[in-house]
Biotite code that builds the C-alpha atoms (Angstrom):
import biotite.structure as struc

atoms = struc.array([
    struc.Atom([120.480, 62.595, 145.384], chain_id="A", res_id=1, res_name="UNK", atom_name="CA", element="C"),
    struc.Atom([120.300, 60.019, 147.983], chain_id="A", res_id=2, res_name="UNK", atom_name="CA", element="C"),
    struc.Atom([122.028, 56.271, 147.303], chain_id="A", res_id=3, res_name="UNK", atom_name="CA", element="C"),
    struc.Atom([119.199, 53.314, 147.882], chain_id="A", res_id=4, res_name="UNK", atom_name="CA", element="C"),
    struc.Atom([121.857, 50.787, 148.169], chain_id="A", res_id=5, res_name="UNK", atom_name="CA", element="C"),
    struc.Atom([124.384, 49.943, 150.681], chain_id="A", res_id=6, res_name="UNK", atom_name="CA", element="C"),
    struc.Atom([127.105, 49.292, 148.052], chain_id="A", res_id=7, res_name="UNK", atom_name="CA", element="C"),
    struc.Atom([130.413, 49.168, 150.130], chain_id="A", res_id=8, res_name="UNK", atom_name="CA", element="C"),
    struc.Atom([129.177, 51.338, 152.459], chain_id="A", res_id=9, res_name="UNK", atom_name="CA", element="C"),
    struc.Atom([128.510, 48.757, 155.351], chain_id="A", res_id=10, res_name="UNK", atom_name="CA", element="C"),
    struc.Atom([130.550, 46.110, 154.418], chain_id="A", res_id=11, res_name="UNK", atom_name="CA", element="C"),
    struc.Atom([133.951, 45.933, 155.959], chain_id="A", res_id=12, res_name="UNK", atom_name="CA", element="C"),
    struc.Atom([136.314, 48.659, 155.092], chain_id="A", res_id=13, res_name="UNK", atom_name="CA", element="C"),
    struc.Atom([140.007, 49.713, 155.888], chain_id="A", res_id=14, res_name="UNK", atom_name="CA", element="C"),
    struc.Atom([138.900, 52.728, 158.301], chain_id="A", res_id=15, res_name="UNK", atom_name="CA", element="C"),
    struc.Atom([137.003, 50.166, 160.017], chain_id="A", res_id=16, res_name="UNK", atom_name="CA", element="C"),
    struc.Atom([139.656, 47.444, 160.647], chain_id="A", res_id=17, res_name="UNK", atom_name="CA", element="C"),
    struc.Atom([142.382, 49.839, 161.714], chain_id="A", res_id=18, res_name="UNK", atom_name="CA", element="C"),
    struc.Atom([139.960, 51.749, 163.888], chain_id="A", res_id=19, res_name="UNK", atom_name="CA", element="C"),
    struc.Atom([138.664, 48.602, 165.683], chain_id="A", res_id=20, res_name="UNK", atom_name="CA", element="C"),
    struc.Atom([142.413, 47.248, 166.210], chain_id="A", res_id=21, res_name="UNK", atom_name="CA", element="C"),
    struc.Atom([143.540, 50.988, 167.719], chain_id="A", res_id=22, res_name="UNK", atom_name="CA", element="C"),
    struc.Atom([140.799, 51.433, 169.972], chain_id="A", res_id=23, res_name="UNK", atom_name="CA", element="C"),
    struc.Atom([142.802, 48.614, 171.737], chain_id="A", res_id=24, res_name="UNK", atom_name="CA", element="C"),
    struc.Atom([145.947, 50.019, 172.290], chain_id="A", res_id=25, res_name="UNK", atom_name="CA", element="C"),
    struc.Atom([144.560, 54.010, 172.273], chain_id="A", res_id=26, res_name="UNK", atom_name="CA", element="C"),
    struc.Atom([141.474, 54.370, 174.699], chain_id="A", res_id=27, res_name="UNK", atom_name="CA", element="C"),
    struc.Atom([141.867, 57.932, 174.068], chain_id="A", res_id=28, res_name="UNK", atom_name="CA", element="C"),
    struc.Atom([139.980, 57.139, 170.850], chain_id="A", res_id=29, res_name="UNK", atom_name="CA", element="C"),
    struc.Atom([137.141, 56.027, 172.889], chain_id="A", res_id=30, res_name="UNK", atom_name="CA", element="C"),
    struc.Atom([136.475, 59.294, 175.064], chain_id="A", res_id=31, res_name="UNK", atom_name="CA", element="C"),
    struc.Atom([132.432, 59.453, 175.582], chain_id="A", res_id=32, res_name="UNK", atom_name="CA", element="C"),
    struc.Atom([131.221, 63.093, 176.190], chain_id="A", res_id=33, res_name="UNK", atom_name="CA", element="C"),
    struc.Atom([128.073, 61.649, 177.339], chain_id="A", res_id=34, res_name="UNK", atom_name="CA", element="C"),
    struc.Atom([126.029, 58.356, 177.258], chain_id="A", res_id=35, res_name="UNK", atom_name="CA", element="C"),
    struc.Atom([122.139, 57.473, 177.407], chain_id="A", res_id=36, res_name="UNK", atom_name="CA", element="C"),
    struc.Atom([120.106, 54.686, 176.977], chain_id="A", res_id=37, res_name="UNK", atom_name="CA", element="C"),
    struc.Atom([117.771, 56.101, 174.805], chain_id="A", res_id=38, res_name="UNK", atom_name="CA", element="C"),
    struc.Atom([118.092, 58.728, 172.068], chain_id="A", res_id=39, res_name="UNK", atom_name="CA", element="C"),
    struc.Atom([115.547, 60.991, 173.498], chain_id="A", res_id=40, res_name="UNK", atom_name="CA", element="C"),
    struc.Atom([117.440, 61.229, 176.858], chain_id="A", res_id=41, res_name="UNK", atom_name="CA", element="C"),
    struc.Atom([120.102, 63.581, 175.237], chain_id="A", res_id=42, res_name="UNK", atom_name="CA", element="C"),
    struc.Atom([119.678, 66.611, 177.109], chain_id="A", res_id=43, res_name="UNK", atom_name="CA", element="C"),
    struc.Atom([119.742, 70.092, 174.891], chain_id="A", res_id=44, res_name="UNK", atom_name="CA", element="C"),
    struc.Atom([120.269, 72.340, 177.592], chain_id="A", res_id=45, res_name="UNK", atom_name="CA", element="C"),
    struc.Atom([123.383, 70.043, 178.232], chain_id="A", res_id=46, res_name="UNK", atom_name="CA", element="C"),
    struc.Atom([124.629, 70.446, 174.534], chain_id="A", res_id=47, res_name="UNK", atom_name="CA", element="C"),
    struc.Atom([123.634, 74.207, 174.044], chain_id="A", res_id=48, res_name="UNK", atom_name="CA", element="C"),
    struc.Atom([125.704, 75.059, 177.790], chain_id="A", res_id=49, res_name="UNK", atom_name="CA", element="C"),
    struc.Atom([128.201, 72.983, 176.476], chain_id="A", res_id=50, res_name="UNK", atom_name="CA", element="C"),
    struc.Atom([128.921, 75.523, 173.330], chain_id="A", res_id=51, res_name="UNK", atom_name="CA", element="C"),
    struc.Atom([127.435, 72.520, 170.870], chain_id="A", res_id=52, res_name="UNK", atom_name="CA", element="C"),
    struc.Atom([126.028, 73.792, 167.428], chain_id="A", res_id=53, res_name="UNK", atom_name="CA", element="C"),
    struc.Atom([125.927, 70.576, 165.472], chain_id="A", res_id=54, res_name="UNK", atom_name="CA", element="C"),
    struc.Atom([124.368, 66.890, 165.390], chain_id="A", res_id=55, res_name="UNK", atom_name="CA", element="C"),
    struc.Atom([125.091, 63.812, 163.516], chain_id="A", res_id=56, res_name="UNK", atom_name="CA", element="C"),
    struc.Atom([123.049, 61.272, 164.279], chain_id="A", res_id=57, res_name="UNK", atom_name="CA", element="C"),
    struc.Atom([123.469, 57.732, 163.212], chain_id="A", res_id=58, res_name="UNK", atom_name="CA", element="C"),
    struc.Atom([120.049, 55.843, 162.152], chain_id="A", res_id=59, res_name="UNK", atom_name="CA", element="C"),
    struc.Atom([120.609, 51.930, 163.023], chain_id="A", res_id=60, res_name="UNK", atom_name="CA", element="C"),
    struc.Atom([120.745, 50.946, 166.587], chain_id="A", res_id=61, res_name="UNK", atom_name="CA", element="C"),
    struc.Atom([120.751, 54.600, 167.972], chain_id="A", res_id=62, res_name="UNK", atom_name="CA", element="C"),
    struc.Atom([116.709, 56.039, 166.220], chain_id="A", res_id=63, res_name="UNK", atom_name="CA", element="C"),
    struc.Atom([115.522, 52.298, 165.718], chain_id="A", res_id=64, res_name="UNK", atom_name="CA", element="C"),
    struc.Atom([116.483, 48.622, 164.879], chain_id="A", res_id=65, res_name="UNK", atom_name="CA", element="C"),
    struc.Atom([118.618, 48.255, 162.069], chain_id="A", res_id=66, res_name="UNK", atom_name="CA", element="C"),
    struc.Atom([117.207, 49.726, 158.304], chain_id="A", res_id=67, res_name="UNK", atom_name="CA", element="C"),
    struc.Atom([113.825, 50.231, 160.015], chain_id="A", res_id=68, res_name="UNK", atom_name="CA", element="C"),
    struc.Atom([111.712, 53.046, 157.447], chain_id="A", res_id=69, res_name="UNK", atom_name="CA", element="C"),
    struc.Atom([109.869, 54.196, 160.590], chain_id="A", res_id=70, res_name="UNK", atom_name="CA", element="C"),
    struc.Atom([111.042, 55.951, 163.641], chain_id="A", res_id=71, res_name="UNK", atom_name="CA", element="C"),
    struc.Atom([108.789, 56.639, 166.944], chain_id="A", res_id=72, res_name="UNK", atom_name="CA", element="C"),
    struc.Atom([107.136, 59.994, 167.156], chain_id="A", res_id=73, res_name="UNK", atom_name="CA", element="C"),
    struc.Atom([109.420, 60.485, 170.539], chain_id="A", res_id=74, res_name="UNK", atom_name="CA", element="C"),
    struc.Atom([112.478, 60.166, 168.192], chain_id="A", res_id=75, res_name="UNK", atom_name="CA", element="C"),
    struc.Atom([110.877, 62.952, 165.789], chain_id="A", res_id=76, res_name="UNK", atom_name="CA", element="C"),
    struc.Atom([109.795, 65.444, 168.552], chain_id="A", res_id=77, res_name="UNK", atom_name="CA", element="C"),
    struc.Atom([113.109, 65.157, 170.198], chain_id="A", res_id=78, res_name="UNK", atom_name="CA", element="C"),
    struc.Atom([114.886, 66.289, 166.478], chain_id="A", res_id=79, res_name="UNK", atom_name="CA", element="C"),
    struc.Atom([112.494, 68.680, 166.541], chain_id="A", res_id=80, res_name="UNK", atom_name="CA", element="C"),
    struc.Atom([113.394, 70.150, 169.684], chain_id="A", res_id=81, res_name="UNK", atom_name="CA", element="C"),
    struc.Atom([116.984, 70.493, 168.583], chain_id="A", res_id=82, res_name="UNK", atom_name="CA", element="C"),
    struc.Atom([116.054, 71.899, 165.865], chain_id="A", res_id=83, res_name="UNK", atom_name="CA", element="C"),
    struc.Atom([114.398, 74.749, 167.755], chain_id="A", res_id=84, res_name="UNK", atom_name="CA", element="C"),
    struc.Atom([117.035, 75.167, 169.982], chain_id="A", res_id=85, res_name="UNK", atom_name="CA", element="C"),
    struc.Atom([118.994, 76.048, 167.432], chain_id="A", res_id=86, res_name="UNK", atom_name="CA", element="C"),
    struc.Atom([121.489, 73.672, 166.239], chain_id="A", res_id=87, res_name="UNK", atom_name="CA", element="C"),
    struc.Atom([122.269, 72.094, 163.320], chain_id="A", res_id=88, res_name="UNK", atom_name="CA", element="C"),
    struc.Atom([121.416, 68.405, 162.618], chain_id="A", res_id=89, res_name="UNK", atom_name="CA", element="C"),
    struc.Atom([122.173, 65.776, 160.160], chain_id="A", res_id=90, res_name="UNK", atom_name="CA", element="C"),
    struc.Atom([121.612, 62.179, 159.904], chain_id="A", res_id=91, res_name="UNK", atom_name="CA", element="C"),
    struc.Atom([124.741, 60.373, 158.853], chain_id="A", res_id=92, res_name="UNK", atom_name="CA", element="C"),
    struc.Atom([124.414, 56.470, 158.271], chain_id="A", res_id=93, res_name="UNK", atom_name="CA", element="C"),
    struc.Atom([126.370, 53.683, 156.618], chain_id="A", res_id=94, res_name="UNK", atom_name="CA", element="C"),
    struc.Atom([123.511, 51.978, 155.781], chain_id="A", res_id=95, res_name="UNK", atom_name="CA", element="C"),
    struc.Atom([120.173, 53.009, 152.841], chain_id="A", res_id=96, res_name="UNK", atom_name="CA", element="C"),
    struc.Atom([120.086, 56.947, 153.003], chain_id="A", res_id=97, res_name="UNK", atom_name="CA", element="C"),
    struc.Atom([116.538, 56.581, 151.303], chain_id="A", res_id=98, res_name="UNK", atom_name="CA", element="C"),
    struc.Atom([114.158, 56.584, 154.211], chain_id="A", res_id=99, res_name="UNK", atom_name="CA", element="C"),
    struc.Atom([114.224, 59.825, 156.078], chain_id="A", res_id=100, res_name="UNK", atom_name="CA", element="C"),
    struc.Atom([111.425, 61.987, 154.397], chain_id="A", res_id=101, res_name="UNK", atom_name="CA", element="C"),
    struc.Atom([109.867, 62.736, 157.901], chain_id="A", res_id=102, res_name="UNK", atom_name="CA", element="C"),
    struc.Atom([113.310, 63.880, 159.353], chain_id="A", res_id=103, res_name="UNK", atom_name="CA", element="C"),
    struc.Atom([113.791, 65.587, 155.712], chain_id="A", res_id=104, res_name="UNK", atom_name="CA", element="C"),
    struc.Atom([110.500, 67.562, 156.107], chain_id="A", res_id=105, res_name="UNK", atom_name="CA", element="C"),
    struc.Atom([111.421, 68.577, 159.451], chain_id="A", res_id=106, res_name="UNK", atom_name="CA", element="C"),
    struc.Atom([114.780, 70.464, 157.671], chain_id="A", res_id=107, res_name="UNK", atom_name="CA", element="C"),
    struc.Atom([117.134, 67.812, 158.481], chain_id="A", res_id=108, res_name="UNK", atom_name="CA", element="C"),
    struc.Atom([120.145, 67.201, 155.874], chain_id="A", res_id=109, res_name="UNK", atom_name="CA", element="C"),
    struc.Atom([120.837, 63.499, 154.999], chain_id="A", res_id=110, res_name="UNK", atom_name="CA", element="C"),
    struc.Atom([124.937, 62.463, 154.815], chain_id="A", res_id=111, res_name="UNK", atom_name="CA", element="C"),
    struc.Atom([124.937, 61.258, 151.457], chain_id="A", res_id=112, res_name="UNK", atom_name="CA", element="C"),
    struc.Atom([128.081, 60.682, 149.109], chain_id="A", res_id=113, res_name="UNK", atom_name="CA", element="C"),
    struc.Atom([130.537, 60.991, 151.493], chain_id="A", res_id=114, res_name="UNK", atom_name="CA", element="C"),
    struc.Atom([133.194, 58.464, 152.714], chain_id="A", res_id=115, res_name="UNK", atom_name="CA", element="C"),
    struc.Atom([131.307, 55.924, 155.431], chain_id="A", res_id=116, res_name="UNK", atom_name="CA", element="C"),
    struc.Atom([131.822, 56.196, 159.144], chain_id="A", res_id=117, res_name="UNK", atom_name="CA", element="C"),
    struc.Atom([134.666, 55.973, 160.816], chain_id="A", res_id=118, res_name="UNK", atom_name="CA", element="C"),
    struc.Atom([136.802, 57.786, 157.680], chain_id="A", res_id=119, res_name="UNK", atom_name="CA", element="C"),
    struc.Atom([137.860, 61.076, 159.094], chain_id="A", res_id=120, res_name="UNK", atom_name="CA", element="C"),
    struc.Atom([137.112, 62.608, 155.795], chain_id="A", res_id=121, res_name="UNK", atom_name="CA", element="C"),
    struc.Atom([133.553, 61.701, 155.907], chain_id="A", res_id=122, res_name="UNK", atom_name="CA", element="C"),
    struc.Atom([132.963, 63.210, 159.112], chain_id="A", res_id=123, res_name="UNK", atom_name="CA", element="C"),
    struc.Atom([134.838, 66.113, 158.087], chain_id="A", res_id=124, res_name="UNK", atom_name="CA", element="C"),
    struc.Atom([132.663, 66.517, 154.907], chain_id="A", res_id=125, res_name="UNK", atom_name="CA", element="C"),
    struc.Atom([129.470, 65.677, 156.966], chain_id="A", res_id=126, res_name="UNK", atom_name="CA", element="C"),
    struc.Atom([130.263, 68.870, 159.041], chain_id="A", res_id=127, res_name="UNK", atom_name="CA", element="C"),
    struc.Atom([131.271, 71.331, 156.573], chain_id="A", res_id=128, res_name="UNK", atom_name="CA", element="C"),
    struc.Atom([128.581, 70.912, 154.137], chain_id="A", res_id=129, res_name="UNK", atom_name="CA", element="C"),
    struc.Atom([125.861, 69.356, 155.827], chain_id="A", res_id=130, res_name="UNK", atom_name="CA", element="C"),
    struc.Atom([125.650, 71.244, 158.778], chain_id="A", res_id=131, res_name="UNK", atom_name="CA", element="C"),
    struc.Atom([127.549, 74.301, 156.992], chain_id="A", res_id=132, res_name="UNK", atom_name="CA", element="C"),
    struc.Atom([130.037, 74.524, 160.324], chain_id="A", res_id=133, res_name="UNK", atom_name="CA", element="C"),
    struc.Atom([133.852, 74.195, 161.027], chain_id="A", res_id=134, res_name="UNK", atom_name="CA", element="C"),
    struc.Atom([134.958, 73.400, 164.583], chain_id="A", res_id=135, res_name="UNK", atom_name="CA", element="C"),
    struc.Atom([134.276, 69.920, 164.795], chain_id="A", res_id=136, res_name="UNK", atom_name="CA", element="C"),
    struc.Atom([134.622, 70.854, 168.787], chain_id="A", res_id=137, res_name="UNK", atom_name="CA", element="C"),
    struc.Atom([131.137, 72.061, 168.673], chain_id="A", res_id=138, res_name="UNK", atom_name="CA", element="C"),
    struc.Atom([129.606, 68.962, 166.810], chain_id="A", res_id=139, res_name="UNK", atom_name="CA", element="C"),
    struc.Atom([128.247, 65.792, 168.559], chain_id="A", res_id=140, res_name="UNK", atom_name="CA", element="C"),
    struc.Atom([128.224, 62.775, 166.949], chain_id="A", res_id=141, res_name="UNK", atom_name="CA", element="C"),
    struc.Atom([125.269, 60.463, 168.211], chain_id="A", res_id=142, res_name="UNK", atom_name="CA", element="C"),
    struc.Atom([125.302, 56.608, 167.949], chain_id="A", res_id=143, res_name="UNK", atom_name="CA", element="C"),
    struc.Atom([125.232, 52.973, 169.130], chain_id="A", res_id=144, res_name="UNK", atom_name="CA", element="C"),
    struc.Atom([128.859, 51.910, 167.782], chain_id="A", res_id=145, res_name="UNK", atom_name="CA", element="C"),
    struc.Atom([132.534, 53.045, 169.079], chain_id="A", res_id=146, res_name="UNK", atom_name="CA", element="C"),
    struc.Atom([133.702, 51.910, 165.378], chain_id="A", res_id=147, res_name="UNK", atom_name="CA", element="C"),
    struc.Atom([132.020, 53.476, 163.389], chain_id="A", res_id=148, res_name="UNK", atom_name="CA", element="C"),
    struc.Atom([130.023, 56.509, 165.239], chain_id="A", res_id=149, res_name="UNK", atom_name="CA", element="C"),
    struc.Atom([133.188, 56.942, 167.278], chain_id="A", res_id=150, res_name="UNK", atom_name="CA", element="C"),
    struc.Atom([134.941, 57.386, 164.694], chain_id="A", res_id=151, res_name="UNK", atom_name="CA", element="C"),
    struc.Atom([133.689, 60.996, 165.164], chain_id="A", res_id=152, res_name="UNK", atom_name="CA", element="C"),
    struc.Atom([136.617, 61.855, 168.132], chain_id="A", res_id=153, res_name="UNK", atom_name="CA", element="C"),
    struc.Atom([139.234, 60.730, 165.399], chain_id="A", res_id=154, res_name="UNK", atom_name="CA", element="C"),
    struc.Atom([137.670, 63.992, 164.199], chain_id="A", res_id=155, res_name="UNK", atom_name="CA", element="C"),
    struc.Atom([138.211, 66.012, 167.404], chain_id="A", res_id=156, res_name="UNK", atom_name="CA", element="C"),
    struc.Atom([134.072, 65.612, 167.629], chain_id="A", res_id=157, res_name="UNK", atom_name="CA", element="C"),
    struc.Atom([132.017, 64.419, 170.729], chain_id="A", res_id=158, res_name="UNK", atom_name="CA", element="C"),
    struc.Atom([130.674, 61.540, 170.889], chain_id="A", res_id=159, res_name="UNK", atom_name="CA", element="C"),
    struc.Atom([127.186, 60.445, 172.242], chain_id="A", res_id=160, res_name="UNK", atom_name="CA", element="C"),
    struc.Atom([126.894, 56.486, 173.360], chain_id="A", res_id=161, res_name="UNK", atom_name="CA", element="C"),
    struc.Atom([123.020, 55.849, 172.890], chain_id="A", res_id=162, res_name="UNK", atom_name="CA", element="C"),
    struc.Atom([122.643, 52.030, 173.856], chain_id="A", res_id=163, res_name="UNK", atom_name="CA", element="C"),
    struc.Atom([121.948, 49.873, 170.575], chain_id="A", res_id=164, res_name="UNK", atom_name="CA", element="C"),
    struc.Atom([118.164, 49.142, 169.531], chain_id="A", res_id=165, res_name="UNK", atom_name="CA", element="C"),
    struc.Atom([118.133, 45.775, 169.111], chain_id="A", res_id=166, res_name="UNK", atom_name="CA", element="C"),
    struc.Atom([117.080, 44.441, 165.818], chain_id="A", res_id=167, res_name="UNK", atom_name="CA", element="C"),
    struc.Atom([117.327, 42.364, 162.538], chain_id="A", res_id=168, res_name="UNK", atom_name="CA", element="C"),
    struc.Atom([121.503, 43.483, 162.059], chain_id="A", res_id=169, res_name="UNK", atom_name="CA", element="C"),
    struc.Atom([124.247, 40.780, 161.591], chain_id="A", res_id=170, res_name="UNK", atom_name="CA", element="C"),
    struc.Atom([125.935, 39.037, 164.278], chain_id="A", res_id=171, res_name="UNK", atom_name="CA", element="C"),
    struc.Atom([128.917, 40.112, 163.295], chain_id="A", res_id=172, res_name="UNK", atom_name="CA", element="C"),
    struc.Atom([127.755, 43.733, 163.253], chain_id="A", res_id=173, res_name="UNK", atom_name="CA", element="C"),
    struc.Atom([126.555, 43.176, 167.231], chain_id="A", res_id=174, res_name="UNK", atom_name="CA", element="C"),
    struc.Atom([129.548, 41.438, 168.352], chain_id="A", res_id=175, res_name="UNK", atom_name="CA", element="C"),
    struc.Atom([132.327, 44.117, 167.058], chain_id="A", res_id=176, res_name="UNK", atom_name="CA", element="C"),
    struc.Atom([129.987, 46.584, 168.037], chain_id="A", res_id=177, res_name="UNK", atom_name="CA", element="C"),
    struc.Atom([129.868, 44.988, 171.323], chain_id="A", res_id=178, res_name="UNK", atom_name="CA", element="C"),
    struc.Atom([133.521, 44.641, 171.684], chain_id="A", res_id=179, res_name="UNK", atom_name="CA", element="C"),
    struc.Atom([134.332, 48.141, 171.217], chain_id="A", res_id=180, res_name="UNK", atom_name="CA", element="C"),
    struc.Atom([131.368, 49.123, 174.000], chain_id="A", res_id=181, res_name="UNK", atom_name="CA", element="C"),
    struc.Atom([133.281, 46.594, 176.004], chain_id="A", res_id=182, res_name="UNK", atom_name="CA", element="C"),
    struc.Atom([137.113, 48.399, 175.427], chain_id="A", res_id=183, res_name="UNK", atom_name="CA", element="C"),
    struc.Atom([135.318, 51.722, 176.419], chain_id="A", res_id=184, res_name="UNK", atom_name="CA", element="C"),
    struc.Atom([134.147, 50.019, 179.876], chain_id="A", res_id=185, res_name="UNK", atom_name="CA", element="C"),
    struc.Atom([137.584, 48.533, 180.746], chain_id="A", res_id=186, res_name="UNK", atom_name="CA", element="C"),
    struc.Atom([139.274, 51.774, 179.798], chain_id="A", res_id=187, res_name="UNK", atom_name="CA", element="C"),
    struc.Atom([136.288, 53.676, 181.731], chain_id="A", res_id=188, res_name="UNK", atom_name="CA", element="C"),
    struc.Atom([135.701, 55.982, 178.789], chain_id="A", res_id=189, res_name="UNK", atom_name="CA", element="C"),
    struc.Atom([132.172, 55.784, 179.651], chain_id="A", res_id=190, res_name="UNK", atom_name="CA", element="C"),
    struc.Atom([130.734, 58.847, 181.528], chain_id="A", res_id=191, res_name="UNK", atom_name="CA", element="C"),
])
């Protein structure tokens, strides 16, 4: 059953803070595999040469503006695709889990009960029983934020920078956000 309410979930949280102080000092932790402006730019035939067999993909700022209830039809087609092609996909957001019924109907699990983004457990929960796999090196995790989507290398997962969507979010949500993009530059984690 799917949580309508952010709870804790958003709000500031341990993994969070020690993650955004790290990325500082370890730019391993900020390794992109590949970066786009736009969601539907990831390239499948990339991802399928590439061994991949899984995708998380986080909802605000990478599929729309933040806690938007409806996504473009490009967004849709393009989950569609991977879908088709084979792998497994999952949305996995820190934010309300209660407004994917179109990405539901298309067979795509929704992250629910599980420790939010960046906590390695989370991610590791997200893979084994969401998109029933166990080598995170064959998952990509897809999203706007080196926190908290990022997170997902911590995991020995790829990670996907999709440029944010800009939207109704708090401004301190876009400046740490922004910060980490900015660490990933300097460091020239950035494909």
């Amino acid at each position: 059953m799917s949580k309508t309410n952010t709870g804790p979930r958003e709000g500031l949280t341990w993994a969070k803070i020690s993650r955004s102080l790290a990325l500082l000092f370890q730019p391993s932790r900020l390794t992109t595999y590949l970066a786009f402006n736009r969601f539907e730019e990831i390239p499948l035939s990339k991802l399928l040469q590439d061994g991949m067999q899984g995708i998380l993909i986080d909802a605000d700022g990478t599929m729309g503006p933040h806690h938007t209830r409806e996504f473009n039809t490009s967004i849709l087609e393009h989950v569609q695709k991977m879908l088709q092609k084979g792998l497994k996909v999952a949305i996995y957001t820190n934010a309300f889990e209660d407004r994917f019924q179109s990405f539901e109907k298309l067979g795509v699990k929704i992250v629910s009960d599980v420790p939010p983004k960046p906590d390695r457990e989370g991610f590791e929960i997200a893979m084994k029983e969401f998109l029933q796999l166990q080598d995170p090196s064959k998952i990509c995790m897809v999203g706007d934020n080196y926190i908290t989507d990022g997170g997902a290398i911590d995991a020995g997962m790829h990670f996907i920078y999709i440029q944010p969507v800009k939207g109704n979010e708090p401004f301190v949500h876009a400046l740490t956000r922004y910060l980490a993009y900015l660490c990933a530059r300097i460091y020239g984690k950035i494909p």
